[in-house]
C-alpha positions in Angstrom: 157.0 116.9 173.4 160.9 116.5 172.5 159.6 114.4 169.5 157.4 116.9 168.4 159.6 119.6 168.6 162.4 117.7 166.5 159.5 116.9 164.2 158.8 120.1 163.4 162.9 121.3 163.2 163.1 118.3 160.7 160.1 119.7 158.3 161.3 123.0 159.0 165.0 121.9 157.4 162.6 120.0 154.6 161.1 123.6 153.7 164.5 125.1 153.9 166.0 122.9 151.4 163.1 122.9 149.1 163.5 127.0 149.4 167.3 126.6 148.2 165.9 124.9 145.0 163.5 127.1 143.9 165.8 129.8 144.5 168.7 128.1 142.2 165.5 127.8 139.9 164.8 131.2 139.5 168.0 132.2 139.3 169.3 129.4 136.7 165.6 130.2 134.9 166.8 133.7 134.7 170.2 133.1 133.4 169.4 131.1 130.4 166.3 133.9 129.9 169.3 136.9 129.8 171.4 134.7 127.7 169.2 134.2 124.7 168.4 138.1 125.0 172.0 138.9 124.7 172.0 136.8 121.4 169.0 137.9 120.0 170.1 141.7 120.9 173.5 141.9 120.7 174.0 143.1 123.7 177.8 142.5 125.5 176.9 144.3 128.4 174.1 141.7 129.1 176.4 138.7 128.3 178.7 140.0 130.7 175.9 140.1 133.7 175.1 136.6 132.9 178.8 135.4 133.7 179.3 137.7 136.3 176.2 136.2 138.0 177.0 132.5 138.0 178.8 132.3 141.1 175.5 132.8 143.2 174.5 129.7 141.9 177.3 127.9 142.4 177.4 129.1 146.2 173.9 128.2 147.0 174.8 124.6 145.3 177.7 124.6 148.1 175.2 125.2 150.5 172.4 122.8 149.6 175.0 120.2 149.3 176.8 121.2 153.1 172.5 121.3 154.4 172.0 117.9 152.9 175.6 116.0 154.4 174.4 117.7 157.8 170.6 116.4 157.7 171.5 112.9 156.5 174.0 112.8 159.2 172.2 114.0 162.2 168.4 113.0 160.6 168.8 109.8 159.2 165.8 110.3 157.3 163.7 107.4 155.8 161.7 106.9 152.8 159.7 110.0 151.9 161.9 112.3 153.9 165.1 110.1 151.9 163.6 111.1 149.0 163.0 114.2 149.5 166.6 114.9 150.3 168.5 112.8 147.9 166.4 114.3 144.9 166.9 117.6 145.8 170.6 117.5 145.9 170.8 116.1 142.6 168.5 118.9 141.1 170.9 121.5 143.0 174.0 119.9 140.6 171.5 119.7 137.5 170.4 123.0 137.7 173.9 124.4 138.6 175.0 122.5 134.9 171.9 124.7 133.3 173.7 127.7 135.0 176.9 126.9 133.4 175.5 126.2 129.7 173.9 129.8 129.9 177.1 131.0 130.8 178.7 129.4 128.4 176.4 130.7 125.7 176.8 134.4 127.1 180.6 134.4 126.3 180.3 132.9 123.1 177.7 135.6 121.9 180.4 138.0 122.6 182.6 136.2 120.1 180.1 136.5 117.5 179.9 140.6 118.0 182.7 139.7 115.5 180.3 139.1 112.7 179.5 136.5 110.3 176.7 135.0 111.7 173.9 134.5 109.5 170.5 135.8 110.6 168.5 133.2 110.2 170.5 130.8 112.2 170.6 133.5 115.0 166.8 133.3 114.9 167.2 129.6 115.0 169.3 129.7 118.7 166.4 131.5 119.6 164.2 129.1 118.3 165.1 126.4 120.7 165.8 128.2 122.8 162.6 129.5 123.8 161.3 126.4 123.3 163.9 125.2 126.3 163.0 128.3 128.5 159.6 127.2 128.4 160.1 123.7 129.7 162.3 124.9 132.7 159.7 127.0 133.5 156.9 124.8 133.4 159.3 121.9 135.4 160.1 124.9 138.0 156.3 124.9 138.6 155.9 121.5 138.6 158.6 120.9 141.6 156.8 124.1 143.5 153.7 122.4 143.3 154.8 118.7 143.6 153.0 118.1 140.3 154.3 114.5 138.6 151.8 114.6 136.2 152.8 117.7 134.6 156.7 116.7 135.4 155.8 113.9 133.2 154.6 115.9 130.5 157.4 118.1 130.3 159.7 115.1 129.9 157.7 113.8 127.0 158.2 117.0 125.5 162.0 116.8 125.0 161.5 115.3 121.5 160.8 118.2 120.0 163.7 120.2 121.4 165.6 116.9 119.4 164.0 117.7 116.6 164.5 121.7 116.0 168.4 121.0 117.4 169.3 118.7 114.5 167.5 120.7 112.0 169.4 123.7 113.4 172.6 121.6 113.1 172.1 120.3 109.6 171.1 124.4 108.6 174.4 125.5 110.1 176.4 122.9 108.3 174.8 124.1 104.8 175.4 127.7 105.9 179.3 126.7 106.7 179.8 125.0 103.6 178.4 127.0 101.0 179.7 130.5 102.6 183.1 129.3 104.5 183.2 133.2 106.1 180.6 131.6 108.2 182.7 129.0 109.2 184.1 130.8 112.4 180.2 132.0 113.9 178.1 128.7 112.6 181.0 126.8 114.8 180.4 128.5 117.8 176.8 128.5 116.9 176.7 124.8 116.5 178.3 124.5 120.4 175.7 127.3 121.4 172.6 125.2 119.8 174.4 121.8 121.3 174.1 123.5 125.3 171.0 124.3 124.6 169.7 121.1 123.7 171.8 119.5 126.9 169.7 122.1 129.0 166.8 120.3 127.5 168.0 117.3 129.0 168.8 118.5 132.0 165.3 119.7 131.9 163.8 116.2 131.7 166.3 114.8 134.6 164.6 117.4 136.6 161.3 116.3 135.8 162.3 112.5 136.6 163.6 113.7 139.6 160.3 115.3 140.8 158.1 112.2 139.5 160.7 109.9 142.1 159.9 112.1 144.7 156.5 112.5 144.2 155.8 108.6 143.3 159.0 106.9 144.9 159.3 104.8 141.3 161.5 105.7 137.8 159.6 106.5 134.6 159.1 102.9 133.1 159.7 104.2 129.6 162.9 105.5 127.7 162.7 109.4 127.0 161.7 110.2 123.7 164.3 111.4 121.1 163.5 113.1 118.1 165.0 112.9 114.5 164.6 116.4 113.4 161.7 115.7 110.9 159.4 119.2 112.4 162.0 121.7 112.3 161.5 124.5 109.7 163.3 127.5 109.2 162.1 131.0 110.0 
């Protein structure tokens, strides 16, 4: 009967930590979603939420990392259970970096309230960007459902991102040189584009992260990388 019960405290801790990642989830998901909007709008206000709201994040990272030293201590979980836990602290500190990149973005699309940002390279940001939101969401689903399979498929999908962020960069570069006004806002465009593309990444290490869990083995391929042959500008 003791067993049982310390069975069932143990899962209990299981669905607890699980719970803290999905959390960080929505609220990194969020984050980058309000940061793209205060590009695309303008809007300072929104910026300014963004970065006011990344220290919940980096307090429930605190906490899954404190839950996870207490479990493997006291637990001394094995193999699934090992898994379990060891995965999910790393996607606490991956999704905490995806935090910081939104944040990141949100300040520097106050900077470029300043003007001289061309148009079309804002639409580009929001380009890949979407294009990034919609992997995080689909890898958030993937971890809530345990799904490798489409974990997998979201991590072949980071060759595109590749592609659209070095046409981006190659568009900002032409914008920079033939207009050097734009010099000032295509830089801080360039850096804006470049944290995007890492949240792409950080995408991917989620989704190898949940096919470890899920399957207990690595991918047995290198991740794809594009050369930024598709992109084409709005």
């Amino acid at each position: 009967m003791a067993n049982e019960h310390m069975f069932k405290r143990f899962d209990e801790e299981l669905q607890r930590l699980d719970s803290k990642i999905s959390e960080m989830g929505g609220l990194a998901e969020a984050q980058l979603a309000r940061s793209l909007q205060a590009i695309r709008d303008r809007d300072s206000a929104l910026a300014e939420a963004v970065i006011a709201g990344d220290g919940r994040i980096d307090a429930i990272e605190k906490e899954v990392q404190e839950h996870v030293l207490q479990m493997l201590a006291l637990r001394q979980p094995m193999a699934v259970d090992l898994r379990q836990i060891l995965s999910s602290v790393k996607m606490a500190t991956t999704l905490e970096r995806i935090a910081d990149y939104a944040k990141n973005n949100a300040k520097r699309s106050i900077v470029l309230l300043q003007g001289g940002a061309p148009p079309r390279a804002i639409t580009g940001i929001d380009r890949i960007g979407r294009l990034v939101q919609s992997l995080l969401k689909d890898v958030l689903d993937a971890f809530a459902k345990g799904d490798a399979e489409v974990a997998k498929s979201v991590w072949m999908r980071d060759e595109e991102i590749d592609d659209v962020y070095n046409g981006l960069f190659r568009e900002l570069l032409t914008y920079m040189m033939e207009d050097p006004r734009t010099i000032t806002a295509g830089t801080h465009l360039m850096f804006m584009a470049k944290n995007i593309e890492r949240i792409g990444d950080h995408v991917t290490n989620i989704a190898e992260l949940i096919v470890f869990r899920v399957t207990g083995a690595p991918f047995a391929m290198d991740r794809p990388k594009g050369g930024g042959q598709i992109y084409r500008p709005a």
